[in-house]
KOLLOMI-409125 format. One record per residue: residue in three letters; y, x, z of N, C-alpha, C in turn. Coordinates in pm, whole numbers, padded with zeros to 5 digits, always signed. Atoms other than C-alpha are relative to their C-alpha. Example, Ala and Ser with C-alpha at 12.3 -4.5 7.8 and 13.67 -1.06 7.14 Angstrom:
ALA-00119+00089+00000-00450+01230+00780+00120+00090+00000;SER-00119-00082-00006-00106+01367+00714+00109-00077+00073;
end
This chain:
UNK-00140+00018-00037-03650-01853-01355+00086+00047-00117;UNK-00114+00001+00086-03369-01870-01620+00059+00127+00051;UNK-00058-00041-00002-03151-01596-01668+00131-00007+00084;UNK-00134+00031-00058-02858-01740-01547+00004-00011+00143;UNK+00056+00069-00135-03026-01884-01234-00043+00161+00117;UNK-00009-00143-00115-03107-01478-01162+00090+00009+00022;UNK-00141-00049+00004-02787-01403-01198+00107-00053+00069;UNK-00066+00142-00114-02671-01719-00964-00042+00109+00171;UNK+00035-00034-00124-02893-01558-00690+00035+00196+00020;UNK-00067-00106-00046-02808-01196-00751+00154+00000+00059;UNK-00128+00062-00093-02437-01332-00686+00018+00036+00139;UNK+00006+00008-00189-02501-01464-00382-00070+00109+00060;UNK+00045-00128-00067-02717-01148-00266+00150+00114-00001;UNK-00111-00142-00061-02363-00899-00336+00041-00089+00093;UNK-00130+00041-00043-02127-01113-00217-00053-00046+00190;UNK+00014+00013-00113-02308-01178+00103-00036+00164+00039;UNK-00024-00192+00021-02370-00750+00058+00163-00007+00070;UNK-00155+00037+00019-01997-00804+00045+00078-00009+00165;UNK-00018+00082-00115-01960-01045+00315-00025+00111+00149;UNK+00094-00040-00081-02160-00836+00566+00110+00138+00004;UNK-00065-00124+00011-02002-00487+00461+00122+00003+00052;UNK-00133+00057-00061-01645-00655+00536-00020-00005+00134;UNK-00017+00016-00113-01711-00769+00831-00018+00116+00113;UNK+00049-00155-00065-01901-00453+00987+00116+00061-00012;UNK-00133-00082+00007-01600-00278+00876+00104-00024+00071;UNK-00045+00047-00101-01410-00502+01070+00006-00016+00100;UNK+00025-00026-00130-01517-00482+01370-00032+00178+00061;UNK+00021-00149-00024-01577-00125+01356+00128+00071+00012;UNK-00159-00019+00049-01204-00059+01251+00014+00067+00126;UNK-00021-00047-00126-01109-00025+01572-00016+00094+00111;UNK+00102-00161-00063-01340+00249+01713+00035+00096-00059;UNK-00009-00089+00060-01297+00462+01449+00131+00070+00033;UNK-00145-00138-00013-01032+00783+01525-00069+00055-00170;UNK-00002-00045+00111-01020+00852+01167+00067+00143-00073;UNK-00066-00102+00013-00921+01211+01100-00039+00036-00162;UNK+00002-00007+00125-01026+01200+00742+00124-00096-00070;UNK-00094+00076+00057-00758+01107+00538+00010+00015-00154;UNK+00019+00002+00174-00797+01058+00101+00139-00044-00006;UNK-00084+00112+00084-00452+00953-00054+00069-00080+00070;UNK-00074+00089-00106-00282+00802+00264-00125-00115+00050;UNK+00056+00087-00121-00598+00602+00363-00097+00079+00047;UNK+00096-00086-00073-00852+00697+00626-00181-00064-00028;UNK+00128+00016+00036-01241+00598+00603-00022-00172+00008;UNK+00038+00152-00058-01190+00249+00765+00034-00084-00163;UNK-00032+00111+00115-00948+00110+00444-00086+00054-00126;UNK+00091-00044+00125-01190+00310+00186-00102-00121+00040;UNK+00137+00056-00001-01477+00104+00340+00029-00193-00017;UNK-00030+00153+00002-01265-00255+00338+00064+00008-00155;UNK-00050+00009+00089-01197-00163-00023-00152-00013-00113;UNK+00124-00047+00037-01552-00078-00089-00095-00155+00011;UNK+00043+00156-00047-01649-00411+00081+00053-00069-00063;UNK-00046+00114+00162-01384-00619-00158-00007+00012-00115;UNK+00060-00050+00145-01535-00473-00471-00115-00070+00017;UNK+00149+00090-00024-01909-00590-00323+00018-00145-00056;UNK+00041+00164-00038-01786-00937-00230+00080-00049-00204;UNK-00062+00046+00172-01566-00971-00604-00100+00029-00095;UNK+00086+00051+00098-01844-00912-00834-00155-00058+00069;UNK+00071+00128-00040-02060-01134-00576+00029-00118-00123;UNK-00061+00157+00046-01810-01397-00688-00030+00039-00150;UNK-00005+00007+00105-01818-01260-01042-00133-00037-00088;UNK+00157+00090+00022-02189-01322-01076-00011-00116+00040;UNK+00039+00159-00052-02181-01643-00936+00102-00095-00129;UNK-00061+00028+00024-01935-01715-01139+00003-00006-00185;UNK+00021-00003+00147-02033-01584-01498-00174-00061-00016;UNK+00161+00030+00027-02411-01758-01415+00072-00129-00062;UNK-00044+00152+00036-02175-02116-01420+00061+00004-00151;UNK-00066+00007+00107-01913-02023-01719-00048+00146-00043;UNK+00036-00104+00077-02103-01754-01947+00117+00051-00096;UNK-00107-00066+00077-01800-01703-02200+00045+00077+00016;UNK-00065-00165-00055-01651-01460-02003-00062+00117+00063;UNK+00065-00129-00041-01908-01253-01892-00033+00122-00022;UNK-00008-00157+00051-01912-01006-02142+00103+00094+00019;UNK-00105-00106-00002-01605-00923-02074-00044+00106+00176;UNK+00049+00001-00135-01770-00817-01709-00065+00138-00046;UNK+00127-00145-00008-02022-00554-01865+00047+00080-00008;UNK-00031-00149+00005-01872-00284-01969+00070+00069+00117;UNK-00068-00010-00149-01685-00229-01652-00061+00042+00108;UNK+00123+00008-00088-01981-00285-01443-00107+00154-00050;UNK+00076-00138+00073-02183-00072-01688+00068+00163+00046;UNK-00019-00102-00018-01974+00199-01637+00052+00044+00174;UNK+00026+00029-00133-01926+00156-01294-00122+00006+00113;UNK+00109-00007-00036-02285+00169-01225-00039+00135-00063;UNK+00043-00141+00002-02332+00505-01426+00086+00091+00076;UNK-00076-00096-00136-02063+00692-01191-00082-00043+00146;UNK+00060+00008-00160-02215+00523-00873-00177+00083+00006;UNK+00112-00035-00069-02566+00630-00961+00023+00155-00023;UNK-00016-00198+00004-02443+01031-01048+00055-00018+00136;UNK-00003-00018-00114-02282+00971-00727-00068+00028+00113;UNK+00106+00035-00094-02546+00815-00517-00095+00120+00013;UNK+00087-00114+00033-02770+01093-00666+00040+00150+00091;UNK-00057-00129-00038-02554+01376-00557-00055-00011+00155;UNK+00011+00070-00144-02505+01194-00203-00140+00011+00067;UNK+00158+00044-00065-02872+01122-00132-00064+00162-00012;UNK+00082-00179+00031-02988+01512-00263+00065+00111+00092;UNK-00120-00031-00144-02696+01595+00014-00026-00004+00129;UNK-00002+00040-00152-02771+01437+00311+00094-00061-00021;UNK-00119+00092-00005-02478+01188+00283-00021-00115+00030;UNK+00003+00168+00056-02592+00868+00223-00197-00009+00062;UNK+00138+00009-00010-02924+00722+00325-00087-00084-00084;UNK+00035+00061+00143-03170+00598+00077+00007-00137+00016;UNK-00034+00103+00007-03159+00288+00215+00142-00123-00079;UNK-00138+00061+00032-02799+00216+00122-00009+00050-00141;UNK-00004-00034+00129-02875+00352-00237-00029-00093-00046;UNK+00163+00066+00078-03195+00125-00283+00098-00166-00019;UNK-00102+00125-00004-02875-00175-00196+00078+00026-00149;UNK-00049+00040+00188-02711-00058-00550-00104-00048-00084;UNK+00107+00084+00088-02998-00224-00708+00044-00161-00033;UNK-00055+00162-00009-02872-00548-00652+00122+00002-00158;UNK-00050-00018+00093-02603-00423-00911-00035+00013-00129;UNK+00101-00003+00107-02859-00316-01163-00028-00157-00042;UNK+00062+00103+00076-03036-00645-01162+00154-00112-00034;UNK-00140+00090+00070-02659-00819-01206+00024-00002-00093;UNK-00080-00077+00090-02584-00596-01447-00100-00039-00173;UNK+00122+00033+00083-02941-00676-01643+00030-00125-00020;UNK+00017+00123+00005-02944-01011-01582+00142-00077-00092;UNK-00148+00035+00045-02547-01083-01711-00016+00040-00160;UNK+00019+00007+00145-02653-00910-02028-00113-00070-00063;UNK+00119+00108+00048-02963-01122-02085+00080-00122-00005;UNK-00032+00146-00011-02756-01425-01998+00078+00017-00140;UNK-00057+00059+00107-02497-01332-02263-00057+00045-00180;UNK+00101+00049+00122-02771-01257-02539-00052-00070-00011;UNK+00087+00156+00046-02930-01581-02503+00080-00075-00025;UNK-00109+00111+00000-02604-01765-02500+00055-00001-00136;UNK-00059+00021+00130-02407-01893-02823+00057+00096-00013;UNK-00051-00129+00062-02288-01617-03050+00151-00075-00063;UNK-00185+00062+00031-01875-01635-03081+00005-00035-00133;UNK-00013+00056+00113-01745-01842-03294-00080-00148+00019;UNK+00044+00071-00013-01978-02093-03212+00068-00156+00083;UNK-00056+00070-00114-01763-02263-02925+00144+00013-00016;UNK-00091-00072+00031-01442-02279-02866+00075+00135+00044;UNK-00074-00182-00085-01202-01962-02748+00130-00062-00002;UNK-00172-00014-00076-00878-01957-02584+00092+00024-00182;UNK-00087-00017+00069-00624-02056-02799-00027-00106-00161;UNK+00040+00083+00124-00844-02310-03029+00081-00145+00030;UNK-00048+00164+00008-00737-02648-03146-00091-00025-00113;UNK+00045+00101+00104-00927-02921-03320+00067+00026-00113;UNK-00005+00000+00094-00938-02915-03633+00004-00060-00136;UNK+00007+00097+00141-00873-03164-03940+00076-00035-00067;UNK-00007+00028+00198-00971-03216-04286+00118-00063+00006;UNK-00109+00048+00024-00694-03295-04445+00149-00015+00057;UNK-00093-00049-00045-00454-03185-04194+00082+00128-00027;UNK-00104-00119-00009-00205-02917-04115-00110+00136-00031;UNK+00108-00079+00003-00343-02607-04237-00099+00021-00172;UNK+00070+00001+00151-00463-02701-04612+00029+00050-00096;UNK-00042-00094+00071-00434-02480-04870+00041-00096-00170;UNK-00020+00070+00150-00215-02623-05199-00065+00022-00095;UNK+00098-00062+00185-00407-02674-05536+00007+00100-00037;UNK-00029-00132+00038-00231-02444-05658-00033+00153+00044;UNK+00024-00077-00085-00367-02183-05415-00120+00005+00000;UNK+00119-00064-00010-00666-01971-05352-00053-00118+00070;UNK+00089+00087-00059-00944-02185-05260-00053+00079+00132;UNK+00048-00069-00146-01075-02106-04888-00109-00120+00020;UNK+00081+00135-00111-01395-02313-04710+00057-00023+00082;UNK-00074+00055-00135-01322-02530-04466-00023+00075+00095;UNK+00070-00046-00068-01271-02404-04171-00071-00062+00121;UNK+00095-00002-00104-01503-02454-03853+00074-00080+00060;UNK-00075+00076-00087-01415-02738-03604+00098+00125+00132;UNK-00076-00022-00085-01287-02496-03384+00019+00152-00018;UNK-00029-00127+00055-01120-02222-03570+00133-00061+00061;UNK-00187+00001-00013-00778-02107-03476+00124-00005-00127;UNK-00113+00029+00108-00485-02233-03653+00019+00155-00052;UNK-00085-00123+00043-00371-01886-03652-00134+00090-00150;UNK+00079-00044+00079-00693-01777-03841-00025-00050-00116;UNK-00012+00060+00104-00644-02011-04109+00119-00013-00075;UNK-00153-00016+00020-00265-01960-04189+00029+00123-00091;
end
């Protein structure tokens, strides 16, 4: 299985994580007498906030398996996002807080997190494609440097005007 194609099905594994977590929360809402209170919310909107983080980098894996260009911008975020949750989790679980079960569910994040950087080391190295903000490019167009002027190579079909100016 392709890289990308993990990274399709880890997706769909948060975001139905996601899906699932939302809803439970939703229906639970209601029961809960919430006497914990963080910051003006109580346990219910921590856990429907907790649940739209799941289901958004569902979508964001599903989403950087189709259009890879932007996925790097995804890791570091994630990356660091995943070393606070597992000092967390760690604490939590060596606590009594948390049950390992619901730890062994941040895994799903791991292999996202793996799989997203495999996808964007196999993928074209920038520069290659275009990027936000390119335009075609041509010889003998706008952009050519007078005789009289430092010689430059051409540049790349899909260099930015601005990088050639």
């Amino acid at each position: 299985m392709s890289a990308r194609a993990g990274l399709a099905a880890v997706g769909l594994a948060q975001a139905v994580l996601g899906l699932v977590s939302l809803l439970g929360a939703a229906t639970h809402a209601h029961a809960m007498t919430d006497p914990l209170m963080v910051l003006g919310a109580g346990m219910a909107h921590a856990t429907h906030e907790t649940a739209a983080w799941n289901l958004a980098l569902g979508v964001a894996f599903l989403l950087g398996a189709l259009f890879t260009r932007h996925l790097a911008g995804l890791l570091p975020v994630l990356g660091a996002f995943i070393a606070v949750l597992a000092v967390l989790s760690g604490l939590d679980l060596v606590a009594g807080r948390v049950e390992p079960g619901r730890v062994v569910s941040h895994l799903v994040l791991v292999a996202g997190f793996l799989l997203g950087l495999a996808v964007v080391r196999s993928g074209p190295r920038p520069g290659t494609g275009p990027s936000p903000g390119a335009r075609w490019w041509r010889p003998g167009g706008r952009g050519v440097v007078p005789d009289d002027g430092p010689t430059r190579p051409a540049p790349t079909p899909w260099e930015r005007e601005s990088d050639v100016a």
